[in-house]
PDB file of N, CA, C and O in Angstrom:
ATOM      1  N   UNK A   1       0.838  -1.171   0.000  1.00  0.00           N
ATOM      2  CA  UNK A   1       0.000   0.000   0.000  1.00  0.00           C
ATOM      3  C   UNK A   1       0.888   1.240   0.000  1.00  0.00           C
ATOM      4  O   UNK A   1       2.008   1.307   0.505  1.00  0.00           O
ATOM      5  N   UNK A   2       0.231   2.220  -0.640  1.00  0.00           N
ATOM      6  CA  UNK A   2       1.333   3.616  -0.593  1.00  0.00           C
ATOM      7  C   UNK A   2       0.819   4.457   0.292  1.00  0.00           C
ATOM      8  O   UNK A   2      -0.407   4.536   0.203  1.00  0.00           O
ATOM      9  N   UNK A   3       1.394   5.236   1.264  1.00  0.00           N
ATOM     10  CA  UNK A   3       0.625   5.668   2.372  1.00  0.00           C
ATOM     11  C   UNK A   3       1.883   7.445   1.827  1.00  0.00           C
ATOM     12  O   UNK A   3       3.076   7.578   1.555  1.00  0.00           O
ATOM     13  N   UNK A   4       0.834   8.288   1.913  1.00  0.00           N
ATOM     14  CA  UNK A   4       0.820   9.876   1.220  1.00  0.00           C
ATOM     15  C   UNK A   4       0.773  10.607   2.990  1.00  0.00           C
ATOM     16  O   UNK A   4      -0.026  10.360   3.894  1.00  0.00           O
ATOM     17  N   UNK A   5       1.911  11.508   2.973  1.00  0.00           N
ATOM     18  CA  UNK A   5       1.787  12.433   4.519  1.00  0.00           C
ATOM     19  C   UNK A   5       1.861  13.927   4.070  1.00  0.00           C
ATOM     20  O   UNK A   5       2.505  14.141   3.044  1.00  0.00           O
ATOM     21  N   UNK A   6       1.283  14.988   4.708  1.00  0.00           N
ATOM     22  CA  UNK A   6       1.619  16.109   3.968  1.00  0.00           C
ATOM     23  C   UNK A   6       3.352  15.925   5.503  1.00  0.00           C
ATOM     24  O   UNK A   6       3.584  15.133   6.417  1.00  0.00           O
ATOM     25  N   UNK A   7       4.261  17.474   4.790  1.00  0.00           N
ATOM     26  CA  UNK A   7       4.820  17.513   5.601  1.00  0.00           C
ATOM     27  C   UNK A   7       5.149  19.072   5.122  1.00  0.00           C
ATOM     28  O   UNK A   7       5.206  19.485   3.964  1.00  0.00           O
ATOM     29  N   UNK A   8       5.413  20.050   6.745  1.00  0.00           N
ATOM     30  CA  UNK A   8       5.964  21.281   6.191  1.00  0.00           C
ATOM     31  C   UNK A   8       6.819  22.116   5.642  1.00  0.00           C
ATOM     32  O   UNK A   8       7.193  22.798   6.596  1.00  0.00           O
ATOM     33  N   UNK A   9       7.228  22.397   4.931  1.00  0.00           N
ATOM     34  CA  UNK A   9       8.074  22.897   4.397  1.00  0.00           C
ATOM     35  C   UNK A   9       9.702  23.321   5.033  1.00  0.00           C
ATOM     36  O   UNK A   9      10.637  23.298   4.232  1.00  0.00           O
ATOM     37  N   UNK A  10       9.933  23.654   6.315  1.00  0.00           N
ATOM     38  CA  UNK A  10      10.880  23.500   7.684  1.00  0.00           C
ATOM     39  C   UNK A  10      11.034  22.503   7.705  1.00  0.00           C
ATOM     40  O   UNK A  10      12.241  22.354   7.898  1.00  0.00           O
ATOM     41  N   UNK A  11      10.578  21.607   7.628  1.00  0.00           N
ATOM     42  CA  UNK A  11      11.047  20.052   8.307  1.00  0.00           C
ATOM     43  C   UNK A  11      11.068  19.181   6.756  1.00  0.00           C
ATOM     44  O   UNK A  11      11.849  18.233   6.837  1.00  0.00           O
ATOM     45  N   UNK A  12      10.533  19.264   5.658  1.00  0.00           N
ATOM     46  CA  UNK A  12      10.634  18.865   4.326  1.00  0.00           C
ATOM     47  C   UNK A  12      12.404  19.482   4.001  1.00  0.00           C
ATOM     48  O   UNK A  12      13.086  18.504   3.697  1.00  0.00           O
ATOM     49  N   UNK A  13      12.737  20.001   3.998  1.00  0.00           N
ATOM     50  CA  UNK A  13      14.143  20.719   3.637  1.00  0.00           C
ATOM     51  C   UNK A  13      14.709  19.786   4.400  1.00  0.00           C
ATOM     52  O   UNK A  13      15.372  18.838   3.977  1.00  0.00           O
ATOM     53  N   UNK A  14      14.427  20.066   5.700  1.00  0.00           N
ATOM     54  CA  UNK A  14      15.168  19.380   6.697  1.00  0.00           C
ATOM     55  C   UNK A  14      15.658  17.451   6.423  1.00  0.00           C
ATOM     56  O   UNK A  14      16.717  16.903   6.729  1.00  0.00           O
ATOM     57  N   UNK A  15      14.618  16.943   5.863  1.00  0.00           N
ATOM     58  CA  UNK A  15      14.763  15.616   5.259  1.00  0.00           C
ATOM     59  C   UNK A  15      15.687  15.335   3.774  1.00  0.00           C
ATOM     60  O   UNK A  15      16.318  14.325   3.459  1.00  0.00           O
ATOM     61  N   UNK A  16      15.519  16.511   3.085  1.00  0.00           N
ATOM     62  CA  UNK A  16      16.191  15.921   1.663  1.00  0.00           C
ATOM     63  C   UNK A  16      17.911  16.347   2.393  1.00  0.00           C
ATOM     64  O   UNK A  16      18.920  15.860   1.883  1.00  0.00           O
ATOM     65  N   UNK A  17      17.974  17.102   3.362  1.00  0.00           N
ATOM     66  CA  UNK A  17      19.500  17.359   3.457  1.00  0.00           C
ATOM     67  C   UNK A  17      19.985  16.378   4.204  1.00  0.00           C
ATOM     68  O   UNK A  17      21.213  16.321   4.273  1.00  0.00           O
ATOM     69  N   UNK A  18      19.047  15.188   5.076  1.00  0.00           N
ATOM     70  CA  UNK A  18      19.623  14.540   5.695  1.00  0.00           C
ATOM     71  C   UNK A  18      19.593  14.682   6.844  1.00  0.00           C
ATOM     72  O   UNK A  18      19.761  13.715   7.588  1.00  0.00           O
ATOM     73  N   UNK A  19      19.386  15.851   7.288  1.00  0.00           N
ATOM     74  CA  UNK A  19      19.367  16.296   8.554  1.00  0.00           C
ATOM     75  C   UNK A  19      18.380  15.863  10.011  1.00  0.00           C
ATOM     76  O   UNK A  19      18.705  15.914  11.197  1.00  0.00           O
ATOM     77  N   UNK A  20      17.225  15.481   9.447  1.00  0.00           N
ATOM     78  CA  UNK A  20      15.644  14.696   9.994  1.00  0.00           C
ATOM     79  C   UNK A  20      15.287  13.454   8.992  1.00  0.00           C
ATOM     80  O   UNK A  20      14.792  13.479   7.866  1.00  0.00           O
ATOM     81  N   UNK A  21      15.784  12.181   9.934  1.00  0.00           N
ATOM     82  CA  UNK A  21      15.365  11.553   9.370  1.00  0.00           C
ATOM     83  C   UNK A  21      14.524   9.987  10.222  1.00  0.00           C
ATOM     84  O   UNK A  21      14.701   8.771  10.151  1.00  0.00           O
ATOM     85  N   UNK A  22      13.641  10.851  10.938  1.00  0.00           N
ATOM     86  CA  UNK A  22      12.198  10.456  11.512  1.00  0.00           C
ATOM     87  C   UNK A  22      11.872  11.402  11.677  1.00  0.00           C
ATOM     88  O   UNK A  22      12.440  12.486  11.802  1.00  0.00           O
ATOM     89  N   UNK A  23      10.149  10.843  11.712  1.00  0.00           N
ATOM     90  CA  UNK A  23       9.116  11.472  11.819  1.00  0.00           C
ATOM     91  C   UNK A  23       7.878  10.933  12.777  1.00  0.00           C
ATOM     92  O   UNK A  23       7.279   9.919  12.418  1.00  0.00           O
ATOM     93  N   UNK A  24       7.514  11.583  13.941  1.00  0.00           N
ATOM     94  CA  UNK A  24       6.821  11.193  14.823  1.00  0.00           C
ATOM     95  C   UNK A  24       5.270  11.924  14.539  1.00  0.00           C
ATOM     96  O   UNK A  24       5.077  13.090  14.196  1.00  0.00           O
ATOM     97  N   UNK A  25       4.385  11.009  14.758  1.00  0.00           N
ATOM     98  CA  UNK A  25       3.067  10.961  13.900  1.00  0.00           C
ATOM     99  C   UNK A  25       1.572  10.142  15.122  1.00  0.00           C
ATOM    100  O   UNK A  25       1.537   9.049  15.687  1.00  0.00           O
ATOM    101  N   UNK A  26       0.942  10.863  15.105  1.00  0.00           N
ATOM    102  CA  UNK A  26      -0.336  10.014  15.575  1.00  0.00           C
ATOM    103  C   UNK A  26      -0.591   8.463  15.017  1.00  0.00           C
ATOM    104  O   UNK A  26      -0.362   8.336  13.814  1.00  0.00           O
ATOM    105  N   UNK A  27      -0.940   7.522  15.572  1.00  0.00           N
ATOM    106  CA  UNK A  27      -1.280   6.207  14.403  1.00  0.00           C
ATOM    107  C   UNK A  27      -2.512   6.175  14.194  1.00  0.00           C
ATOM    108  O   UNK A  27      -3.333   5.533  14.849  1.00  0.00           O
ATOM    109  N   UNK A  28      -2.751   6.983  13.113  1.00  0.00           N
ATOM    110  CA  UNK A  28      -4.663   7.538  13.263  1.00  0.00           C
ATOM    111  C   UNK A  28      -4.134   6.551  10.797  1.00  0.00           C
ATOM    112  O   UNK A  28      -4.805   6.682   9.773  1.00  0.00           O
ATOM    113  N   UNK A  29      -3.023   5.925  10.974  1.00  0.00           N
ATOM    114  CA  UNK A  29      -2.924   4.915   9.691  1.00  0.00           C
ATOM    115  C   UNK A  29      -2.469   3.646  10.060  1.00  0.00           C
ATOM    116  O   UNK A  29      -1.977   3.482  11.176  1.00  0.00           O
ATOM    117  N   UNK A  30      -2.593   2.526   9.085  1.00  0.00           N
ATOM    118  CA  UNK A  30      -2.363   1.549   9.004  1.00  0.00           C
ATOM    119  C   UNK A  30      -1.004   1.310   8.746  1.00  0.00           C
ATOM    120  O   UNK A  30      -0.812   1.645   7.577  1.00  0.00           O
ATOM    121  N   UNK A  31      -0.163   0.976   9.156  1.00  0.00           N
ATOM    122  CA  UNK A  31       1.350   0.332   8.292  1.00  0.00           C
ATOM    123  C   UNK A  31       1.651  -0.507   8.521  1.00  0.00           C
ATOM    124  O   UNK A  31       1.639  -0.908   9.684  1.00  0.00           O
ATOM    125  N   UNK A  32       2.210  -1.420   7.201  1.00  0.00           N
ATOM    126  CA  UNK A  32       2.671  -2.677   7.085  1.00  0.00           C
ATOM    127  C   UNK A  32       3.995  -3.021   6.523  1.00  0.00           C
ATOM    128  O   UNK A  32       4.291  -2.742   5.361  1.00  0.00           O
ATOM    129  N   UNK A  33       4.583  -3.466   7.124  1.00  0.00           N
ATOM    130  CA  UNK A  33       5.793  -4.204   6.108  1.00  0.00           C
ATOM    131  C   UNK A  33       5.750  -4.325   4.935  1.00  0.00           C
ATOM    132  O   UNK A  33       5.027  -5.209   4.476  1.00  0.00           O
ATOM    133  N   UNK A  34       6.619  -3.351   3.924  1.00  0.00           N
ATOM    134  CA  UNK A  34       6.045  -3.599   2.310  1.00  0.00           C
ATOM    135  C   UNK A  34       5.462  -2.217   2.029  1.00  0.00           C
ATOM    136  O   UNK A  34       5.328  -1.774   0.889  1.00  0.00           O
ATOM    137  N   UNK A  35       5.106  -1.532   3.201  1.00  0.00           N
ATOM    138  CA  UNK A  35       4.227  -0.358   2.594  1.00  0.00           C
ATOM    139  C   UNK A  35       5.352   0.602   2.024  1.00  0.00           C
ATOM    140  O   UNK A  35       6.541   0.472   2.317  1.00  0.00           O
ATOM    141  N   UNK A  36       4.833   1.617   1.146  1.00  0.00           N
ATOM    142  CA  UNK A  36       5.282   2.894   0.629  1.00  0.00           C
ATOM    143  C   UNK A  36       5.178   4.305   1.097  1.00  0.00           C
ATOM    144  O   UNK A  36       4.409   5.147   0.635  1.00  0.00           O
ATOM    145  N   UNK A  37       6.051   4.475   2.082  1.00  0.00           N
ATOM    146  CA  UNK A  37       5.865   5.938   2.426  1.00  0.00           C
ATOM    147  C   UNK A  37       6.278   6.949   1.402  1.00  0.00           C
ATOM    148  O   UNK A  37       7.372   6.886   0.840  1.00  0.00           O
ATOM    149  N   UNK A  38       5.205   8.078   1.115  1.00  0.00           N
ATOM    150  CA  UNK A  38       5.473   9.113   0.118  1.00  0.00           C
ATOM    151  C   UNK A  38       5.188  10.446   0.785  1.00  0.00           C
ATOM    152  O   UNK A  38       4.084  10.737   1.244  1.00  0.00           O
ATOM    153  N   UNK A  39       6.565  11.471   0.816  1.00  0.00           N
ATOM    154  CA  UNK A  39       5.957  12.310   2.361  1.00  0.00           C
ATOM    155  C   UNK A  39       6.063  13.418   1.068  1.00  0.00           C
ATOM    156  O   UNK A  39       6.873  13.327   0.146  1.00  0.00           O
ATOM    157  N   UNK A  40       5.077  14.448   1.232  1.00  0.00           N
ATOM    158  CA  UNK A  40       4.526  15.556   0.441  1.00  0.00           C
ATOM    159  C   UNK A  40       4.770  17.336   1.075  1.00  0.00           C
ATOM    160  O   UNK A  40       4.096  18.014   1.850  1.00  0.00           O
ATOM    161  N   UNK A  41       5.931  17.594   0.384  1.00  0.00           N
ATOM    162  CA  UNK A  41       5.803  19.291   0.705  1.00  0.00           C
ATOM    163  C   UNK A  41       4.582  19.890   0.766  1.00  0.00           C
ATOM    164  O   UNK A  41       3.808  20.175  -0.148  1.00  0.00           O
ATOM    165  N   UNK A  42       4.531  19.984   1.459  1.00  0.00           N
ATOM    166  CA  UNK A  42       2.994  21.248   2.286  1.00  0.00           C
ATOM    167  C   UNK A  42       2.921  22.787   2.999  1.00  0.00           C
ATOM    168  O   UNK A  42       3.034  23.080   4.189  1.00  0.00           O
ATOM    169  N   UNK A  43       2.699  23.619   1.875  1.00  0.00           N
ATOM    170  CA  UNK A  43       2.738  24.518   2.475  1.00  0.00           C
ATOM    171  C   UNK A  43       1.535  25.362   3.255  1.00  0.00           C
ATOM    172  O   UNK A  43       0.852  25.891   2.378  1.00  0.00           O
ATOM    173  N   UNK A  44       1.081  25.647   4.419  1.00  0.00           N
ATOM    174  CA  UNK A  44      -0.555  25.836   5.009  1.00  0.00           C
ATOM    175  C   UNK A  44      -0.522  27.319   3.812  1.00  0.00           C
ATOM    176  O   UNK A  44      -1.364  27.751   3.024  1.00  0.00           O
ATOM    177  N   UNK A  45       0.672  27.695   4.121  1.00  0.00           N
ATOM    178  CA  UNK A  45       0.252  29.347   3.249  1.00  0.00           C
ATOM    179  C   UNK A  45      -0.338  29.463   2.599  1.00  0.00           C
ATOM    180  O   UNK A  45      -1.349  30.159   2.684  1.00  0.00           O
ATOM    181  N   UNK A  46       0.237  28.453   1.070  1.00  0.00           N
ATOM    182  CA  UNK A  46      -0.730  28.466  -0.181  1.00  0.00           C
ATOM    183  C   UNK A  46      -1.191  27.195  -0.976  1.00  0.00           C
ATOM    184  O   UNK A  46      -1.430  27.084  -2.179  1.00  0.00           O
ATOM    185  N   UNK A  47      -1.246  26.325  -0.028  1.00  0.00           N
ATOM    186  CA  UNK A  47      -1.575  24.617   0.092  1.00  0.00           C
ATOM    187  C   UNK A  47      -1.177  23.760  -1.026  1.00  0.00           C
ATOM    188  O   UNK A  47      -1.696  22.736  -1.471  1.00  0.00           O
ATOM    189  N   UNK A  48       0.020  24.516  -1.429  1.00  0.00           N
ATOM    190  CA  UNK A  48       1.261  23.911  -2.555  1.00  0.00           C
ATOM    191  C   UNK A  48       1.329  22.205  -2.092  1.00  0.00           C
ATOM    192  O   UNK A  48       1.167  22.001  -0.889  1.00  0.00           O
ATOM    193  N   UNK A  49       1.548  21.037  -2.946  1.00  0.00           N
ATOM    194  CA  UNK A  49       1.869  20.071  -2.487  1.00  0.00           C
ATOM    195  C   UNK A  49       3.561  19.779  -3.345  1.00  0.00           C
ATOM    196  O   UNK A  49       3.736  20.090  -4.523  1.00  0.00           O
ATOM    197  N   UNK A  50       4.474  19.247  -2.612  1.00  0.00           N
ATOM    198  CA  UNK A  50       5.516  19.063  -3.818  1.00  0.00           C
ATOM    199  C   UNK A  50       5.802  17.474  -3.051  1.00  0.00           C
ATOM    200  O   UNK A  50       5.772  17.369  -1.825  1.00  0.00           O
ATOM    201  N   UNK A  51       6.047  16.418  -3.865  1.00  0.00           N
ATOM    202  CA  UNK A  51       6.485  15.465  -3.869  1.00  0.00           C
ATOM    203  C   UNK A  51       7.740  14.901  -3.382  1.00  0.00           C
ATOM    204  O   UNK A  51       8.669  15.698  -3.515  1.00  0.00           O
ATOM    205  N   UNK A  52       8.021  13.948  -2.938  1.00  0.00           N
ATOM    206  CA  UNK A  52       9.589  13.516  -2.625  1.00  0.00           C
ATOM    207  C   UNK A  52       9.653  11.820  -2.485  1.00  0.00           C
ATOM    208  O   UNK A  52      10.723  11.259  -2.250  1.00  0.00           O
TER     209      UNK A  52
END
């Protein structure tokens, strides 16, 4: 299954440099062994989504 997170833009930077690499989250999802995490630039400002 592919499981989609928004994430903010501060802490999105923060992941492609390496710098954060967890993410602590409510378990309000399912995850399984096998699944696909796809975490999504989110900005609240102008509800931009960018991919990663």
């Amino acid at each position: 299954m592919k499981i989609e997170k928004k994430v903010w833009p501060r802490y999105f930077q923060k992941i492609l440099e390496g710098k954060k690499n967890f993410e602590l989250r409510l378990a309000n999802f399912a995850c399984r062994e096998g699944d696909i995490l796809v975490l999504r630039e989110w900005n609240p400002d102008n509800s931009v989504l960018e991919s990663f």
